[in-house]
TORKOL-4160 file (C-alpha; in steps of 0.2 Angstrom, whole numbers, padded with zeros to 4 digits, m for minus):
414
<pt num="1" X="0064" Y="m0024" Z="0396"/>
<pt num="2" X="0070" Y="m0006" Z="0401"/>
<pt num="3" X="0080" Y="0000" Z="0386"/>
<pt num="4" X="0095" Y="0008" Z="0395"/>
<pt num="5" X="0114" Y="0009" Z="0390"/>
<pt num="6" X="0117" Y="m0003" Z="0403"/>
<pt num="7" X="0105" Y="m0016" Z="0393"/>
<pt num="8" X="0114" Y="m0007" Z="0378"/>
<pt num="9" X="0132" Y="m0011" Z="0382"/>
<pt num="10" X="0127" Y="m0030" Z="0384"/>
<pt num="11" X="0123" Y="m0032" Z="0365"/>
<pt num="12" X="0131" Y="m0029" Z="0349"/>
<pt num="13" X="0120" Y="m0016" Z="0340"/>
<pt num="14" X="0119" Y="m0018" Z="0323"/>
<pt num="15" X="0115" Y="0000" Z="0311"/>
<pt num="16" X="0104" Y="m0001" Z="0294"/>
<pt num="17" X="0113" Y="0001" Z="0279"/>
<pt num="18" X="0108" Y="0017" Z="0271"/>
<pt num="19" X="0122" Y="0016" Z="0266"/>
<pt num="20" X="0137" Y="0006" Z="0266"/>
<pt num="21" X="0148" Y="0021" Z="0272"/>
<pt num="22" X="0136" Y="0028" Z="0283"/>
<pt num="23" X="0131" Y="0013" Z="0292"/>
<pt num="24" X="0152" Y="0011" Z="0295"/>
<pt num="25" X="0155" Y="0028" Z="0301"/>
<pt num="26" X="0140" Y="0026" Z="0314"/>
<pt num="27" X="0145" Y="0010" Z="0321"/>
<pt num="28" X="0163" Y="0017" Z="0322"/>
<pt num="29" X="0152" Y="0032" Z="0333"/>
<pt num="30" X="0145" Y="0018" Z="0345"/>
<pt num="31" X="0162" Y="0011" Z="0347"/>
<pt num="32" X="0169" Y="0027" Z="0355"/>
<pt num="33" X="0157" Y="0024" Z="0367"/>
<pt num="34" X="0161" Y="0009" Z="0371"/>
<pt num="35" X="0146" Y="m0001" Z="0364"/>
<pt num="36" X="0149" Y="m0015" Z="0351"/>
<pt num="37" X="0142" Y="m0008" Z="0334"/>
<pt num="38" X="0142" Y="m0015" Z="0317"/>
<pt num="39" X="0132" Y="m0014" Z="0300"/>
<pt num="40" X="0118" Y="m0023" Z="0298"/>
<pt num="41" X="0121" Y="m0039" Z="0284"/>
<pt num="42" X="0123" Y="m0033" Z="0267"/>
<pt num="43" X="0105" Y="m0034" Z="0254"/>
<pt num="44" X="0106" Y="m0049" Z="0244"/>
<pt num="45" X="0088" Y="m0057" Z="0238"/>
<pt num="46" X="0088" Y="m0068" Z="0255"/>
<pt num="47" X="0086" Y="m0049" Z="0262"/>
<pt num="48" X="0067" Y="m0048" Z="0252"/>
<pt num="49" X="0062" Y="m0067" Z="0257"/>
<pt num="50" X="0067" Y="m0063" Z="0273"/>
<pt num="51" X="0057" Y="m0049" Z="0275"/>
<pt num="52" X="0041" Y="m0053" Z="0265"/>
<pt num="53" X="0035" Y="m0066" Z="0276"/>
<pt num="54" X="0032" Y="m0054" Z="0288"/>
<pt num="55" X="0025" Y="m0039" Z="0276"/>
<pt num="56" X="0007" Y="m0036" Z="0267"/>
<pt num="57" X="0015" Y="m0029" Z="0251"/>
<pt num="58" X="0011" Y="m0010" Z="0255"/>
<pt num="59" X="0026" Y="m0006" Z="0265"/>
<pt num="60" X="0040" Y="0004" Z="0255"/>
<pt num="61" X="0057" Y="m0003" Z="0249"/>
<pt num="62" X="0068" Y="0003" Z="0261"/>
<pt num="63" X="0055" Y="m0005" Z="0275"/>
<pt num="64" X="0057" Y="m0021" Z="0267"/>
<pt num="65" X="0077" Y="m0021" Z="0265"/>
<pt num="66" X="0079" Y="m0013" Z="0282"/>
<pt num="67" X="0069" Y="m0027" Z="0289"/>
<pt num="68" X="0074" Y="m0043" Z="0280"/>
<pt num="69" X="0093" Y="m0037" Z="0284"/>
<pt num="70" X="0089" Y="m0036" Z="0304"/>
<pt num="71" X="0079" Y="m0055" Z="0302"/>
<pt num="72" X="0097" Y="m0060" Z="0292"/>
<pt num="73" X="0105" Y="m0057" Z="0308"/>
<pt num="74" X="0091" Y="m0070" Z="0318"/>
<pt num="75" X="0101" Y="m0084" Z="0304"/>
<pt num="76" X="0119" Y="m0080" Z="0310"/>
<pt num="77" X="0127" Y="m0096" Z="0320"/>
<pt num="78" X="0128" Y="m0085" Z="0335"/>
<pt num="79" X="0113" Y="m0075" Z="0335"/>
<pt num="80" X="0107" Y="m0072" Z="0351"/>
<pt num="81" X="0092" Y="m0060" Z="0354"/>
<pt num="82" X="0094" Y="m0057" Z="0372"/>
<pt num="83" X="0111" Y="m0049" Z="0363"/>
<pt num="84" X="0107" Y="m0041" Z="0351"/>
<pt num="85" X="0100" Y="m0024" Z="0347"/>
<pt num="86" X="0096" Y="m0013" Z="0334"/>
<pt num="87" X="0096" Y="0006" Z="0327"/>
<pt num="88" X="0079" Y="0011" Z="0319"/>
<pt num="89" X="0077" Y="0027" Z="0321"/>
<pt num="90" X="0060" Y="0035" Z="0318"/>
<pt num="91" X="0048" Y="0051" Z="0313"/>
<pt num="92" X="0032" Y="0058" Z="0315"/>
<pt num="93" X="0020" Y="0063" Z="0299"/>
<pt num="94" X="0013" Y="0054" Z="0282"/>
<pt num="95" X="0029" Y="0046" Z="0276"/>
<pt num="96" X="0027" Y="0028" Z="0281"/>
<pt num="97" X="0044" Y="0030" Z="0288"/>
<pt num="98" X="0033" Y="0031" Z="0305"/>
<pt num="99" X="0028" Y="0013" Z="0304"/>
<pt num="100" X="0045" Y="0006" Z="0303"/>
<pt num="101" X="0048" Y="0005" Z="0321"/>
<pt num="102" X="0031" Y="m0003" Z="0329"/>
<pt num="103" X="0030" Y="m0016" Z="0317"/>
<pt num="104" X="0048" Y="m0020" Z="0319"/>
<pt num="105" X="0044" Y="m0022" Z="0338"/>
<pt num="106" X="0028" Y="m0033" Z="0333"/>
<pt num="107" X="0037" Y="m0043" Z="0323"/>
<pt num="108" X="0050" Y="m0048" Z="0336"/>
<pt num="109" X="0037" Y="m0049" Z="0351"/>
<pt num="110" X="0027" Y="m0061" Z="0340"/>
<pt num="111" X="0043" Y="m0072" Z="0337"/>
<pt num="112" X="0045" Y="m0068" Z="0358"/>
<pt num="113" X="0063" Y="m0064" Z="0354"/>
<pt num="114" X="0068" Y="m0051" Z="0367"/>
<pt num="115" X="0079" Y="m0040" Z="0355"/>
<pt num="116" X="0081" Y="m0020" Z="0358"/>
<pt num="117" X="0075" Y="m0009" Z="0346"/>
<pt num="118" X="0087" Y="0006" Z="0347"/>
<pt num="119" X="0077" Y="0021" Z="0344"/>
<pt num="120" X="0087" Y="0037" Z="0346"/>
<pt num="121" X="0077" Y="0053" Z="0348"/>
<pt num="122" X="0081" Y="0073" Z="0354"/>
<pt num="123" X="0065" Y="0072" Z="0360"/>
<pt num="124" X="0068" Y="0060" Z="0375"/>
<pt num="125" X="0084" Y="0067" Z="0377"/>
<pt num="126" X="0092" Y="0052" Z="0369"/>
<pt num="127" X="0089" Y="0042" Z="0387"/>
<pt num="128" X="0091" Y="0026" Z="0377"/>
<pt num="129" X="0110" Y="0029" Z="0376"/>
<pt num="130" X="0113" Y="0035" Z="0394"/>
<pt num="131" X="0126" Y="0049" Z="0403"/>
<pt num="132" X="0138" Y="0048" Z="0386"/>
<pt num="133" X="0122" Y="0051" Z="0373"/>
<pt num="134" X="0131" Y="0068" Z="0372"/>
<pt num="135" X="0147" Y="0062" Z="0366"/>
<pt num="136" X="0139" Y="0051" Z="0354"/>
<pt num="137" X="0126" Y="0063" Z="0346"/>
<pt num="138" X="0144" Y="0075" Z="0341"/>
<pt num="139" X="0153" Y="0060" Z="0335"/>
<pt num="140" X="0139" Y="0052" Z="0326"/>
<pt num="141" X="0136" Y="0068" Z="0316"/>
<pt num="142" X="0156" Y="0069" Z="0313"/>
<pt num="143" X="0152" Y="0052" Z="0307"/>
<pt num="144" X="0141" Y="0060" Z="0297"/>
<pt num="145" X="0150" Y="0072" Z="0288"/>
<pt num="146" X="0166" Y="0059" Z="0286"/>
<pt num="147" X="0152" Y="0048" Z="0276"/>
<pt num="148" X="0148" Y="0061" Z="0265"/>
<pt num="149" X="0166" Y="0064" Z="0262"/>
<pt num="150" X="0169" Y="0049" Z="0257"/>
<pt num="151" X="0156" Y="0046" Z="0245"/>
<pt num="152" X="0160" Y="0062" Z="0236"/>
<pt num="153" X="0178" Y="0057" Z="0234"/>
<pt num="154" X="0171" Y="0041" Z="0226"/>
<pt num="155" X="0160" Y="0049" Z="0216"/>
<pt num="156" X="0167" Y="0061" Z="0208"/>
<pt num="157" X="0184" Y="0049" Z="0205"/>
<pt num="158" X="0180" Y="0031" Z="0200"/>
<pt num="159" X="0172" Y="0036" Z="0183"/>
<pt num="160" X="0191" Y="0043" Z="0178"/>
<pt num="161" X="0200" Y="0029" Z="0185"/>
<pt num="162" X="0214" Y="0020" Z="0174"/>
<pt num="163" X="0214" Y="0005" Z="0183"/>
<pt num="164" X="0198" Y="m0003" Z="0185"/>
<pt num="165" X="0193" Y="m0007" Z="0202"/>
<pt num="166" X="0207" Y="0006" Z="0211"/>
<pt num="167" X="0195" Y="0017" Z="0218"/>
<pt num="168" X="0183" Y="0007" Z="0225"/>
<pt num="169" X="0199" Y="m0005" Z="0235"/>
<pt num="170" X="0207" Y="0017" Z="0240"/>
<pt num="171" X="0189" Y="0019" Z="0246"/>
<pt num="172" X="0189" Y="0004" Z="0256"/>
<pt num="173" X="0207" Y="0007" Z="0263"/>
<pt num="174" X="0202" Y="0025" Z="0267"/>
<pt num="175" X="0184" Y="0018" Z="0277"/>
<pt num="176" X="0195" Y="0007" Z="0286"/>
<pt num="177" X="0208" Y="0024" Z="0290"/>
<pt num="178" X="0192" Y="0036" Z="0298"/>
<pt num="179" X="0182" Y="0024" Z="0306"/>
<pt num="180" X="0198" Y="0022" Z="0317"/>
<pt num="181" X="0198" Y="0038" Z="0321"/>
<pt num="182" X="0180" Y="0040" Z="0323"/>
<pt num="183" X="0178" Y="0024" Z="0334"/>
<pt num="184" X="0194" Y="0030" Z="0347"/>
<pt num="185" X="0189" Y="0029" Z="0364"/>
<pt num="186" X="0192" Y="0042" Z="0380"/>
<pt num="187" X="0198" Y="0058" Z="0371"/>
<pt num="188" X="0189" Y="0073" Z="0372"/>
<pt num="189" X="0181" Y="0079" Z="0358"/>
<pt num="190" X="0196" Y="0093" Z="0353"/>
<pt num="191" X="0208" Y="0076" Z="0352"/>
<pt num="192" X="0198" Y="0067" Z="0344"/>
<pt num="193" X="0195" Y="0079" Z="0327"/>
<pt num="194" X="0215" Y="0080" Z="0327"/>
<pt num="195" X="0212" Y="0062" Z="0323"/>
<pt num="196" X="0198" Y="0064" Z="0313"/>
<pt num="197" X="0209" Y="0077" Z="0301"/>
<pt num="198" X="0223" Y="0069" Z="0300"/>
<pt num="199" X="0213" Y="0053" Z="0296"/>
<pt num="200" X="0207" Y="0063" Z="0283"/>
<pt num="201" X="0223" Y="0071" Z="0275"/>
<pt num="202" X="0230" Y="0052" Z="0272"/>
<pt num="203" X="0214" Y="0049" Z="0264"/>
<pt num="204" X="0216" Y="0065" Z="0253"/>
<pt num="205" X="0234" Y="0055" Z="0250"/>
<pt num="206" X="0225" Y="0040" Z="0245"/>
<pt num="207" X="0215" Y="0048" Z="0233"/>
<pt num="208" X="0225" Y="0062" Z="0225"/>
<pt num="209" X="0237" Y="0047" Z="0221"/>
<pt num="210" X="0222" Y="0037" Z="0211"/>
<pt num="211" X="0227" Y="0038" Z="0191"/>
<pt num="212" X="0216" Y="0046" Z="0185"/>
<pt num="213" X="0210" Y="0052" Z="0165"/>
<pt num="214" X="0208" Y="0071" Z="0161"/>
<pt num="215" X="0191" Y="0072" Z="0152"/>
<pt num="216" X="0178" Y="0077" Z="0160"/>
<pt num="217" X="0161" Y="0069" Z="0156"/>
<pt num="218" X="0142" Y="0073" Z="0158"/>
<pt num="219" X="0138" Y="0078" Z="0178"/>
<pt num="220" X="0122" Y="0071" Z="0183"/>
<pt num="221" X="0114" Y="0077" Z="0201"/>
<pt num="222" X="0105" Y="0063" Z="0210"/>
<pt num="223" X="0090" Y="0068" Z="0220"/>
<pt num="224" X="0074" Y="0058" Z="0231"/>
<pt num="225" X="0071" Y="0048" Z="0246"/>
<pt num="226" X="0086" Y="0049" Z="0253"/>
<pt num="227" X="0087" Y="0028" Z="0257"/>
<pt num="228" X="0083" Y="0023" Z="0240"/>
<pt num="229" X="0096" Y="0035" Z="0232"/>
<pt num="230" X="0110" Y="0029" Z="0246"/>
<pt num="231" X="0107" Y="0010" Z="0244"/>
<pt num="232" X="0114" Y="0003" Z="0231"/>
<pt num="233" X="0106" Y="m0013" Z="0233"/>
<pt num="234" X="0087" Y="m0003" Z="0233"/>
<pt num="235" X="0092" Y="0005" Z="0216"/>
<pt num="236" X="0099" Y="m0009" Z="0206"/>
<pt num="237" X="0118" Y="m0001" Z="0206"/>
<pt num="238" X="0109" Y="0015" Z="0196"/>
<pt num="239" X="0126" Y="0027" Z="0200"/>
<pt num="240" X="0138" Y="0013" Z="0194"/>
<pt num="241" X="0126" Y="0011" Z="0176"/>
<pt num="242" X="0126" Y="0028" Z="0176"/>
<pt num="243" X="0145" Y="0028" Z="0176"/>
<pt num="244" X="0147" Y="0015" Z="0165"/>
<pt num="245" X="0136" Y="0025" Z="0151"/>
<pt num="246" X="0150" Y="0039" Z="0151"/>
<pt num="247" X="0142" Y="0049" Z="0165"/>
<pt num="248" X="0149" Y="0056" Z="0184"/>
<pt num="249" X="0133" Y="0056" Z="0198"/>
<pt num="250" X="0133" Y="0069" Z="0211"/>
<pt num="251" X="0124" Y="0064" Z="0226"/>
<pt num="252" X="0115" Y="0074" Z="0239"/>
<pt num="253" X="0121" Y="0071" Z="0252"/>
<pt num="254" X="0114" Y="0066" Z="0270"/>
<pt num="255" X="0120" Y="0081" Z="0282"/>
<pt num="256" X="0110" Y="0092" Z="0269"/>
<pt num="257" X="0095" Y="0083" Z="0277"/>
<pt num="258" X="0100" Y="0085" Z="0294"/>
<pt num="259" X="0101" Y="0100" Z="0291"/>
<pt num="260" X="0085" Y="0104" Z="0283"/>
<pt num="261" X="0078" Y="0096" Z="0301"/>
<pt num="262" X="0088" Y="0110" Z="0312"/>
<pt num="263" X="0080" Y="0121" Z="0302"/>
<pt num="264" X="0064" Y="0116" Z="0303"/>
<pt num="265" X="0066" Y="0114" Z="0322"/>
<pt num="266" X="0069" Y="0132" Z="0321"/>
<pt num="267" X="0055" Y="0134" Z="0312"/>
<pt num="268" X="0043" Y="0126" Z="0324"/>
<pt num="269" X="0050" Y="0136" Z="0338"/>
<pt num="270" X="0047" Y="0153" Z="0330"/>
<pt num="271" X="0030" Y="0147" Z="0325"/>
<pt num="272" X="0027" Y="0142" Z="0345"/>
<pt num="273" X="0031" Y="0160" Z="0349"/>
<pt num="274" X="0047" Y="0154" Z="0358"/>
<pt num="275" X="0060" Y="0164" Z="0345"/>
<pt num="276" X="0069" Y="0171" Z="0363"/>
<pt num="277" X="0071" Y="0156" Z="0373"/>
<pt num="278" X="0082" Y="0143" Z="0380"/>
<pt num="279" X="0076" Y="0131" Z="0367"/>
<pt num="280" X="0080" Y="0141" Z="0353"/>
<pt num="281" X="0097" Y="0148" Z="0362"/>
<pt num="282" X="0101" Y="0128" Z="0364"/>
<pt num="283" X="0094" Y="0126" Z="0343"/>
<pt num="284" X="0107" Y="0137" Z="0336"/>
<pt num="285" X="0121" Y="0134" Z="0349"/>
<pt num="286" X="0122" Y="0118" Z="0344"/>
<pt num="287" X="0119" Y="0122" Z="0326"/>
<pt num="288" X="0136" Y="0133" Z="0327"/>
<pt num="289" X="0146" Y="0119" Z="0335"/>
<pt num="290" X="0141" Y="0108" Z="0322"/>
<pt num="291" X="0145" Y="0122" Z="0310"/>
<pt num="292" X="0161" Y="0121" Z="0314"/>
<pt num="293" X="0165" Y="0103" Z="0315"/>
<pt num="294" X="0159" Y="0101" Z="0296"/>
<pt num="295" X="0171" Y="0117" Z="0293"/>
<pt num="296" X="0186" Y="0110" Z="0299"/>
<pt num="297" X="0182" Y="0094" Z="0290"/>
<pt num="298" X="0177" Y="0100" Z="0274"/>
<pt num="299" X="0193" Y="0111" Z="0274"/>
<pt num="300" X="0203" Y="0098" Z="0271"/>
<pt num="301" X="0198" Y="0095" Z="0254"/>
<pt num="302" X="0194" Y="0114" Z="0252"/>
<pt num="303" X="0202" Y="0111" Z="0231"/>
<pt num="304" X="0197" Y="0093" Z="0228"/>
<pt num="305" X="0179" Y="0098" Z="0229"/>
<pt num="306" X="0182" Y="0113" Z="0217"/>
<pt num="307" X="0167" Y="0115" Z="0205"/>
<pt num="308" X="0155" Y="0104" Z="0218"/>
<pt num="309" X="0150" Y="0119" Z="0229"/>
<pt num="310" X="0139" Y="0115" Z="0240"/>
<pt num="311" X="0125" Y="0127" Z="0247"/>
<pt num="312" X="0131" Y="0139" Z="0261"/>
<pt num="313" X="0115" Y="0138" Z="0271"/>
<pt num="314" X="0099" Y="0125" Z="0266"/>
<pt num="315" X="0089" Y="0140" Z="0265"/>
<pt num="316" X="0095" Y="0143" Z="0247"/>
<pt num="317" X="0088" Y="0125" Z="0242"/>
<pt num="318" X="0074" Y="0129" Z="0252"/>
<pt num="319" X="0071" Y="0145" Z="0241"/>
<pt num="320" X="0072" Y="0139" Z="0225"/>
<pt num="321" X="0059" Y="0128" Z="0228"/>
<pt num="322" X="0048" Y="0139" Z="0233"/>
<pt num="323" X="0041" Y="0144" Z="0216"/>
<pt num="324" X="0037" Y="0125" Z="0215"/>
<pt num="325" X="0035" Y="0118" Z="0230"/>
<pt num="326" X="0035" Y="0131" Z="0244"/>
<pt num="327" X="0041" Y="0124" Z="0263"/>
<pt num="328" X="0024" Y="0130" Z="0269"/>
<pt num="329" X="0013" Y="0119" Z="0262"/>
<pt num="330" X="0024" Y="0105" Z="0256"/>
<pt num="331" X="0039" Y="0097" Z="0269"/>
<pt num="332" X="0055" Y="0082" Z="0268"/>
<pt num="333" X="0062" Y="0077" Z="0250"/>
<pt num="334" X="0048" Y="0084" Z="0240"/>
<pt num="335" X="0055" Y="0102" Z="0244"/>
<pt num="336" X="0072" Y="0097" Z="0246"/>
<pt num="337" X="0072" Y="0085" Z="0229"/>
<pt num="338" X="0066" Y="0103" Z="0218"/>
<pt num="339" X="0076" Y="0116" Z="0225"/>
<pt num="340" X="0091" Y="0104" Z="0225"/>
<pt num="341" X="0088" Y="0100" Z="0206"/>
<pt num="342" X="0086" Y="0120" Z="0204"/>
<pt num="343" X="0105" Y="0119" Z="0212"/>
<pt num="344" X="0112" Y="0106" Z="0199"/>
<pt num="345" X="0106" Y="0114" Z="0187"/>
<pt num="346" X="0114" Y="0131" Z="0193"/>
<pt num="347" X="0131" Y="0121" Z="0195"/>
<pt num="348" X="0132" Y="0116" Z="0174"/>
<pt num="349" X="0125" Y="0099" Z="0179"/>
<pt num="350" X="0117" Y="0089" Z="0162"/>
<pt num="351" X="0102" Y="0083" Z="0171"/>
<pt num="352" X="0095" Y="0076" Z="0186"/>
<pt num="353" X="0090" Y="0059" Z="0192"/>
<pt num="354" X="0078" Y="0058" Z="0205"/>
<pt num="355" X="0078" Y="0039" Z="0214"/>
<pt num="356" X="0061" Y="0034" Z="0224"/>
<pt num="357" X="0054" Y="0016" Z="0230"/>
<pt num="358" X="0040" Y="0012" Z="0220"/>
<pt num="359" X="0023" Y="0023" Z="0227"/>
<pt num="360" X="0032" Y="0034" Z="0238"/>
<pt num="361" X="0023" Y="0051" Z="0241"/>
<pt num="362" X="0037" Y="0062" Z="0239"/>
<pt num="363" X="0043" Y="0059" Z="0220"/>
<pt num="364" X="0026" Y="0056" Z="0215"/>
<pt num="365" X="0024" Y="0074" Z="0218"/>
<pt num="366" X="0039" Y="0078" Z="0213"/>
<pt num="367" X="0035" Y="0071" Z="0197"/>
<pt num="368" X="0020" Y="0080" Z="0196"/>
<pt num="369" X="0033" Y="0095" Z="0198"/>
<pt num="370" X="0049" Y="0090" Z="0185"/>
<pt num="371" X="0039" Y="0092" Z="0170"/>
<pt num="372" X="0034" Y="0112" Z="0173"/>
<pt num="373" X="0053" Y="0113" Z="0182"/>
<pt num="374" X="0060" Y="0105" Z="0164"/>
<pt num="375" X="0051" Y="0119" Z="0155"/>
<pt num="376" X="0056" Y="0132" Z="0165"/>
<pt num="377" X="0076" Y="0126" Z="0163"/>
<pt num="378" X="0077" Y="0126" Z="0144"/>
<pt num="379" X="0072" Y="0107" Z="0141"/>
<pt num="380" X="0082" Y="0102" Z="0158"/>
<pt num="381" X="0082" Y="0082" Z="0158"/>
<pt num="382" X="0076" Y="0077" Z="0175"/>
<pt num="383" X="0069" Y="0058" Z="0176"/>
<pt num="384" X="0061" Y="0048" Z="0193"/>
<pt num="385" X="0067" Y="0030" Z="0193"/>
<pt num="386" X="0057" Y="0020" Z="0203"/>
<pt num="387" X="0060" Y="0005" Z="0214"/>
<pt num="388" X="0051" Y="m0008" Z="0222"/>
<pt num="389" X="0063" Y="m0023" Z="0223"/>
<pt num="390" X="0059" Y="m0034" Z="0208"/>
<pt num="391" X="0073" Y="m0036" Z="0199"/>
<pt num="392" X="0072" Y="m0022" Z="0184"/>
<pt num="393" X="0083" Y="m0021" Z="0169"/>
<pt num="394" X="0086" Y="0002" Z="0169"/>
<pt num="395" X="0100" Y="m0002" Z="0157"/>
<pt num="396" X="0089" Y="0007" Z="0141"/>
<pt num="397" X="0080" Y="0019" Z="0151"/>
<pt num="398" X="0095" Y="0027" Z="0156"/>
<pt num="399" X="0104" Y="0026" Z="0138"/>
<pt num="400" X="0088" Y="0036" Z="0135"/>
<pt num="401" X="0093" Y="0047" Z="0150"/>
<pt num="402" X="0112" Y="0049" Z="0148"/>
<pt num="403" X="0107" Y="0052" Z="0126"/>
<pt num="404" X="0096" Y="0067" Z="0135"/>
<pt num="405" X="0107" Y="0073" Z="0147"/>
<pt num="406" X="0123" Y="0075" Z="0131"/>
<pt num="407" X="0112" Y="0082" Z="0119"/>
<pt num="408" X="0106" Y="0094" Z="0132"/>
<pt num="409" X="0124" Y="0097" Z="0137"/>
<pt num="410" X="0131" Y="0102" Z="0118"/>
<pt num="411" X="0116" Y="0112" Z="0115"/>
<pt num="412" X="0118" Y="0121" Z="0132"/>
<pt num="413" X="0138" Y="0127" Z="0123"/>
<pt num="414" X="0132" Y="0130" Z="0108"/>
């Protein structure tokens, strides 16, 4: 099976939830190429049945949901494999993030089901897509940016909502509004974010028009593996508890993590002596196009997002990490989980929540960190919630939490 666009453009590809947004805004990415593109199934318990007959019980959490949702696509009506593809993207180093991928392919060779296993890289110079992989890598990181847009508008709204489910039906509306922009085929790219900002300045609309109360309760900054944290399924709904106890989460979000991986690109180059060369000319080119992309996005909600500042550069959260964690010797969330709780803290947050599949490497050394970090901020609440997909009941743990986060708040003004 050669795993060209050709093959590609005769299957309908489906993209792992992450989440939900993110997974909408790629496919809407895929579409503008033409190629059929959808979310994977939604998480339900079927997702872990699914995917545990196939597992040894050492694989992370988000390996398991990401899984069983691709094995729920095998049980739809019209499943065929020689029509269906799917996105796993992958990495190199400890996390077991690496092993996704090859299992996923041993999985279906042993079922001899001849699915593709999309696995977009920079490194092969994305060969699986074909001639319009640049197009797509522009608008997939627009889409992006758009999902993390979204998210924040959510976030920082629904908990002030006077009519109870309003938000989440605006969101919905507003995910239909940009993925039509996103997904437009045939323009060029200058057309194409004219569509993408005026999809955008209806959904500002949308939003500003939401009813909304005028208190403004406890901020909470939410950190970790950067699944985990997006999956609501994975962590048990912990933003919509969180909301419900009288509190307001603030994600990270997932460009700072692309980001973080330009930079470390640029890193790696320096380090291979090539600081002057077409590889690192080719680095920060596109770094400033995409620079300017997320610009002219962003700027459209340059006062809704007043008092949610967001770092100018990842370097800064690399920095304040560095006390803690420095980028030399440690590298991924751990690094970015630190210097982001640093930044929260910085921004009048009330604490810092840090959400992790059960065993995974990077918040068990964050947690090793947190207590020293905690000290260091006056008695900072920062907590690691961990997940491992049986069903927990985090209710009292976070009333703990939020009691914490209040008290650390009122003693903070006083």
């Amino acid at each position: 099976m050669t795993n060209t666009k050709n093959n590609l453009e005769n299957r309908k590809l489906y993209i792992p939830q992450m989440s939900y947004e993110g997974a909408r805004c790629m496919s809407a990415a895929f579409q503008s190429i033409g190629i059929k593109a959808e979310p994977s199934p939604d998480s339900d318990n079927r997702t872990y049945e699914l995917a545990r007959k196939y597992l040894s019980g050492d694989e992370c959490l988000p390996q398991s949901i990401t899984l069983g949702n691709f094995l729920k696509v095998t049980e739809q009506p019209d499943y065929k494999p020689e029509k269906t593809a799917f996105m796993l993207p992958t990495s190199n180093g400890p996390c077991r993030f690496g092993h996704y991928l090859p299992l996923a392919r041993k999985i279906f060779q042993d079922r001899k089901e001849d699915v593709l296993i999309l696995s977009p890289s920079s490194s092969n110079g994305y060969e699986d897509i074909g001639e319009q992989a640049s197009d797509l890598v522009r608008t997939g990181w627009r889409a992006v940016v758009v999902s993390d847009i979204l998210r924040k508008l959510l976030l920082k709204t629904r908990p002030y909502e006077i009519n109870k489910g309003e938000t989440d039906q605006i969101f919905a509306k507003s995910m239909e509004i940009v993925c039509d922009a996103l997904s437009l085929t045939n323009i060029s790219h200058s057309k194409r974010m004219n569509q993408i900002v005026k999809a955008l300045k209806q959904v500002k609309s949308l939003f500003n028009n939401i009813a909304v109360k005028k208190t403004k309760k406890p901020l909470i900054g939410i950190v970790g593996e950067i699944f985990c944290r997006l999956n609501n399924f994975s962590n048990d709904d912990l933003i919509k508890v969180i909301e419900s106890l009288g509190g307001e989460a603030w994600m990270s979000d997932v460009s700072e993590w692309v980001w973080y991986t330009n930079n470390e690109e640029e890193i790696r180059l320096i380090r291979e002596g090539k600081r002057i060369s077409f590889q690192m000319f080719g680095c920060r080119l596109r770094q400033k196009v995409m620079h300017n992309d997320e610009l002219k996005m962003m700027s459209v909600f340059k006062d809704d997002f007043k008092g949610y500042n967001e770092p100018k550069h990842v370097t800064q959260v690399l920095e304040k990490s560095r006390p803690y964690l420095p980028r030399e010797g440690s590298h991924g969330e751990m690094v970015m989980s630190v210097g982001r709780s640093i930044w929260y803290y910085e921004q009048g947050a009330a604490g810092v929540i840090d959400i992790s599949p059960f065993t995974c490497m990077n918040s068990i050394v964050c947690e090793a960190v947190y207590p020293r970090l905690s000290q260091d901020l006056g008695g900072f609440p920062l907590r690691v919630f961990y997940f491992d997909g049986v069903q927990s009941h985090i209710e009292n743990d976070l009333e703990i939490f939020m009691e914490l986060a209040t008290n650390y708040l009122s003693n903070k003004k006083n």
